[in-house]
Backbone as XML, in Angstrom:
<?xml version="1.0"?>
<chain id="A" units="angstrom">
  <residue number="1" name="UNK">
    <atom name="N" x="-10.251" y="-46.882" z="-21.580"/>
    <atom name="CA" x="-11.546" y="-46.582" z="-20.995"/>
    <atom name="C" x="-11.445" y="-46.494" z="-19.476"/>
  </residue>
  <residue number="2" name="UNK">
    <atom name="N" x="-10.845" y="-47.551" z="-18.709"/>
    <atom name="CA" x="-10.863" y="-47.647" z="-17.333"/>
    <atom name="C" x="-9.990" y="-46.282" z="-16.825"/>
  </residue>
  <residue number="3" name="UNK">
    <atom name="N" x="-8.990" y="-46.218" z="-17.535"/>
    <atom name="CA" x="-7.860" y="-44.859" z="-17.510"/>
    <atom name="C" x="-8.992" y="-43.002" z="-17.615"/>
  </residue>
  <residue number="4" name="UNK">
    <atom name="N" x="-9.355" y="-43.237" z="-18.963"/>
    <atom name="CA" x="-10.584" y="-42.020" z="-18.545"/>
    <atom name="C" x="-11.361" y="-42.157" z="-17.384"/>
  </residue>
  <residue number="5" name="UNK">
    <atom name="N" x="-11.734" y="-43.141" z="-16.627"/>
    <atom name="CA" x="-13.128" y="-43.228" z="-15.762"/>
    <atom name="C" x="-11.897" y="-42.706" z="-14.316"/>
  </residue>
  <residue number="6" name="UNK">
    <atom name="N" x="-10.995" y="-43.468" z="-14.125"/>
    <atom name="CA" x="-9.968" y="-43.179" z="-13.054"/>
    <atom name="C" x="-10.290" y="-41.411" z="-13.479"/>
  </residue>
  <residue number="7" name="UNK">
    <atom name="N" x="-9.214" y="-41.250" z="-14.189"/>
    <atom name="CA" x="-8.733" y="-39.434" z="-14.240"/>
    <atom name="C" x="-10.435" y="-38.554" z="-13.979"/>
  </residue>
  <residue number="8" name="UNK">
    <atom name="N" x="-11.141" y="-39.097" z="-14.417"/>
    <atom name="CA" x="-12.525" y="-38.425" z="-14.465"/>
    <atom name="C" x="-12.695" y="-38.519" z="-12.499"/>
  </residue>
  <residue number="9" name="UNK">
    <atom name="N" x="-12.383" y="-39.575" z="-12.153"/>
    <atom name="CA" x="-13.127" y="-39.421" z="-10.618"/>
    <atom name="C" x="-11.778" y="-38.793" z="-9.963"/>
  </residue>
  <residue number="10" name="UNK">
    <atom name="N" x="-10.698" y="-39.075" z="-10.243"/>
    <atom name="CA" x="-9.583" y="-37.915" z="-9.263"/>
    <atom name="C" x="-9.872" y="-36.876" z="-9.483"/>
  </residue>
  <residue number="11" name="UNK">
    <atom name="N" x="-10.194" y="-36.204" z="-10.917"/>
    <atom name="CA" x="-10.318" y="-34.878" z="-11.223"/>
    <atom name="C" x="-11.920" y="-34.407" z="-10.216"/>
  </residue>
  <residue number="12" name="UNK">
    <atom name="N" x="-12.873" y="-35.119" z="-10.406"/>
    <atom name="CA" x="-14.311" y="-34.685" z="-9.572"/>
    <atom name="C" x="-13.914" y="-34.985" z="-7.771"/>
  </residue>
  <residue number="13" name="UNK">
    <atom name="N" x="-13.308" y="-35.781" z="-7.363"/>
    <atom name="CA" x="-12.700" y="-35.603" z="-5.817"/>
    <atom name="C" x="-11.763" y="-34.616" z="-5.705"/>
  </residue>
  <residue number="14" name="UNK">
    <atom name="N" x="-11.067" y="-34.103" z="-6.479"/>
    <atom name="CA" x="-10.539" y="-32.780" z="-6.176"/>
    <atom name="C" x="-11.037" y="-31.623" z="-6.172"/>
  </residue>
  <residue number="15" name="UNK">
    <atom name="N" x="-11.985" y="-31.414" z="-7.305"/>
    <atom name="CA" x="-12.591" y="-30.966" z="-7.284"/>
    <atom name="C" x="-13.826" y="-30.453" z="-5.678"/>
  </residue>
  <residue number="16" name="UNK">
    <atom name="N" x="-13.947" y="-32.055" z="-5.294"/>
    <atom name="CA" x="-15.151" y="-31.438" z="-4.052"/>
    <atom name="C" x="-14.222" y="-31.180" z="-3.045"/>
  </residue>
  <residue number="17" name="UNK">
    <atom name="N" x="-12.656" y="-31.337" z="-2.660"/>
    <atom name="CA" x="-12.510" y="-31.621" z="-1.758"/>
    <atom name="C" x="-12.094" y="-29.566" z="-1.411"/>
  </residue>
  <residue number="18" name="UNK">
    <atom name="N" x="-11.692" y="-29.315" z="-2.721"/>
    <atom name="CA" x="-11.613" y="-27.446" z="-3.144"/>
    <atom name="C" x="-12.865" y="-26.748" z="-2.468"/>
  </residue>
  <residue number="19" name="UNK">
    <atom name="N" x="-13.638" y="-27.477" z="-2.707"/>
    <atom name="CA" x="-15.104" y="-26.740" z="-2.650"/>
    <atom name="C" x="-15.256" y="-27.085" z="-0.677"/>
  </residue>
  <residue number="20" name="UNK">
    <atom name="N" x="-14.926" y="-28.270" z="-0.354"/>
    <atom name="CA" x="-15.181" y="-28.180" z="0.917"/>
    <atom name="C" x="-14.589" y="-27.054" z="1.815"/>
  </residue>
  <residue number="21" name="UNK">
    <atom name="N" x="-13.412" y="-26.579" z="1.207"/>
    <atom name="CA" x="-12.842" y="-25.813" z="2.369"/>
    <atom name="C" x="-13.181" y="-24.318" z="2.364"/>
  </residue>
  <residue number="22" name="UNK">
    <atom name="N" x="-13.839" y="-23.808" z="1.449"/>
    <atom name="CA" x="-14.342" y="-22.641" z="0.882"/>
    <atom name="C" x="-15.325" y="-22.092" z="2.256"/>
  </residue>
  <residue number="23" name="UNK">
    <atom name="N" x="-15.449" y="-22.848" z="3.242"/>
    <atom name="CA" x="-15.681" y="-22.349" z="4.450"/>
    <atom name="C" x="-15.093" y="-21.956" z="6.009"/>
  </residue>
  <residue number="24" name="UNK">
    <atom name="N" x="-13.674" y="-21.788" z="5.345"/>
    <atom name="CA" x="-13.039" y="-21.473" z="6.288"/>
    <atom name="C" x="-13.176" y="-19.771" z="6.252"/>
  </residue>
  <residue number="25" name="UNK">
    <atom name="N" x="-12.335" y="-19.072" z="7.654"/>
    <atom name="CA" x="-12.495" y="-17.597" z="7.372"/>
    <atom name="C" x="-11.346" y="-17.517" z="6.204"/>
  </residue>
  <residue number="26" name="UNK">
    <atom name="N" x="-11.765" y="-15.853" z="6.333"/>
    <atom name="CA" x="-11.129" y="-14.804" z="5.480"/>
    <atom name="C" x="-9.494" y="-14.510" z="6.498"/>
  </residue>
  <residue number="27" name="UNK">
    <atom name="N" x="-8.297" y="-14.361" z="5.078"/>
    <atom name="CA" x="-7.171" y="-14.306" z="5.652"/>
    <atom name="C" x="-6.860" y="-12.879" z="5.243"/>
  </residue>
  <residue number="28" name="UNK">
    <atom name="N" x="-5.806" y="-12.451" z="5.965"/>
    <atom name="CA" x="-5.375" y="-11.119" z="5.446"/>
    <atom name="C" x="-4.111" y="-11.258" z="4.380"/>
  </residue>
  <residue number="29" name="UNK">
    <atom name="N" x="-4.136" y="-10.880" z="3.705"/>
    <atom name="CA" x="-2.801" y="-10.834" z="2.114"/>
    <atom name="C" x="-2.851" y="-9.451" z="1.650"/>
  </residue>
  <residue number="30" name="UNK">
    <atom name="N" x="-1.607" y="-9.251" z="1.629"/>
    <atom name="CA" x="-0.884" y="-8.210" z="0.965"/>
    <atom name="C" x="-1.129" y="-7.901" z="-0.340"/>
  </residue>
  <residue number="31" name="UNK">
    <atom name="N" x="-0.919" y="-6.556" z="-0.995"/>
    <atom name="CA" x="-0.697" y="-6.500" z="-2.080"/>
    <atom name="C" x="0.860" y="-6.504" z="-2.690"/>
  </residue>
  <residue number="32" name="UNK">
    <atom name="N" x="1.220" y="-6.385" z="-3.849"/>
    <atom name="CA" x="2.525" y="-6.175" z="-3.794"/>
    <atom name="C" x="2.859" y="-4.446" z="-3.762"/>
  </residue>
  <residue number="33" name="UNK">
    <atom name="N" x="4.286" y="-4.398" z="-3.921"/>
    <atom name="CA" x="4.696" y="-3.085" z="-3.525"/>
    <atom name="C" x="4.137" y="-2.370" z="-4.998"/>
  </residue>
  <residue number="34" name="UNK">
    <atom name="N" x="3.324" y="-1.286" z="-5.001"/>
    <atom name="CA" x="3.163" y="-0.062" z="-6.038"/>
    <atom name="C" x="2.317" y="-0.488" z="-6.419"/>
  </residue>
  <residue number="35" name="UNK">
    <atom name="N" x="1.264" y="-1.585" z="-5.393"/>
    <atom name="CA" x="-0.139" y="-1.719" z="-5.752"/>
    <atom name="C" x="-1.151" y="-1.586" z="-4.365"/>
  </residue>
  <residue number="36" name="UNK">
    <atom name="N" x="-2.876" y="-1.464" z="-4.585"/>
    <atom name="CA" x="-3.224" y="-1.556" z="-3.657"/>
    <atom name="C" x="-4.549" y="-2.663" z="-4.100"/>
  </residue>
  <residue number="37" name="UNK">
    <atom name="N" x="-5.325" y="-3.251" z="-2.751"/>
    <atom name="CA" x="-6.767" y="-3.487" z="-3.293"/>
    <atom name="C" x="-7.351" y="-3.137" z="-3.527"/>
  </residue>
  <residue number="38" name="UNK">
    <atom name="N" x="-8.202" y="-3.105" z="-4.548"/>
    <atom name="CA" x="-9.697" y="-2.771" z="-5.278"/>
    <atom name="C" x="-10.680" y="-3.884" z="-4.885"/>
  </residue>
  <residue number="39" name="UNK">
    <atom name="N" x="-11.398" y="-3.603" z="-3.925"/>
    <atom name="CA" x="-12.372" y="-4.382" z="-3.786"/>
    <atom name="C" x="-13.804" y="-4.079" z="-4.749"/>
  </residue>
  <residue number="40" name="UNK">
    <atom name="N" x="-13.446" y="-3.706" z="-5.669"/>
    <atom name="CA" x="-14.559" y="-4.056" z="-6.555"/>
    <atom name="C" x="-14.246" y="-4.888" z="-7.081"/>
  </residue>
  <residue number="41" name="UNK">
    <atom name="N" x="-13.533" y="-5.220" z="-7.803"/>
    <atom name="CA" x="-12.674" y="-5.972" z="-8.458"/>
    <atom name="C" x="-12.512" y="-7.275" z="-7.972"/>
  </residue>
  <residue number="42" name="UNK">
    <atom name="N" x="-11.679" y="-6.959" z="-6.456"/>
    <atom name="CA" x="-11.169" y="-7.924" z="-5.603"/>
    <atom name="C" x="-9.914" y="-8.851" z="-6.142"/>
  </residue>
  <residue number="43" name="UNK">
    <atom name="N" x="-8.893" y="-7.315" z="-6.811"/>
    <atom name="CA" x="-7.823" y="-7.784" z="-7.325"/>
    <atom name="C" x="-6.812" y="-7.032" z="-6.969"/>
  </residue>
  <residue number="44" name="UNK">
    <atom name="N" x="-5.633" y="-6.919" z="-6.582"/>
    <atom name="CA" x="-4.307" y="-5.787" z="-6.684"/>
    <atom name="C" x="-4.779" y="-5.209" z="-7.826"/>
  </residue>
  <residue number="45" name="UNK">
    <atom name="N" x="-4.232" y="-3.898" z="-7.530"/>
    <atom name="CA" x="-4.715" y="-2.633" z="-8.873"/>
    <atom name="C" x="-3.360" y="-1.839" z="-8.693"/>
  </residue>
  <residue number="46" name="UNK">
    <atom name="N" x="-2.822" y="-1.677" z="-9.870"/>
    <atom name="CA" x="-1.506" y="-0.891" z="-9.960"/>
    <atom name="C" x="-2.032" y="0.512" z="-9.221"/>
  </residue>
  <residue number="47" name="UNK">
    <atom name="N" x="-0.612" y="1.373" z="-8.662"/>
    <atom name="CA" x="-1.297" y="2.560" z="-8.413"/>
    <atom name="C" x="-0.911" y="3.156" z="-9.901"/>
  </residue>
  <residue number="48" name="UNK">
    <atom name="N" x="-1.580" y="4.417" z="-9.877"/>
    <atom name="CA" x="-1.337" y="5.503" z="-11.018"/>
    <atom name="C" x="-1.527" y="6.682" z="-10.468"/>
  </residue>
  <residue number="49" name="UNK">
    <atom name="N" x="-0.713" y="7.797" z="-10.798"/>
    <atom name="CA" x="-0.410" y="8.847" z="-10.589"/>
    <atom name="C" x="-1.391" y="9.626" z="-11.244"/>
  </residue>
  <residue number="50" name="UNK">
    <atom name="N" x="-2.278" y="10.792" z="-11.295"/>
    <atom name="CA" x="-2.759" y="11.377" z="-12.113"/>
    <atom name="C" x="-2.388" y="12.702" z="-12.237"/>
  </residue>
</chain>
């Protein structure tokens, strides 16, 4: 019991501590090679040839 209540509060402090930083800026990242961004998405998107 004491073992669930521990893992339950590390798991919810990690939890907030994720959420606190969610206010930092925006970084720039690459896609990989023979992809680009789709910001609809807001995922790497293979290219394709048509």
């Amino acid at each position: 019991m004491i073992r669930t209540l521990i893992c339950a509060l590390a798991l919810s402090c990690s939890a907030s501590v994720a959420l606190a930083c969610s206010g930092h800026s925006k970084q720039t990242q690459s896609c990989a090679p023979g992809s680009v961004w789709d910001a609809e998405t807001q995922t790497c998107a293979k290219i394709t040839n048509s």
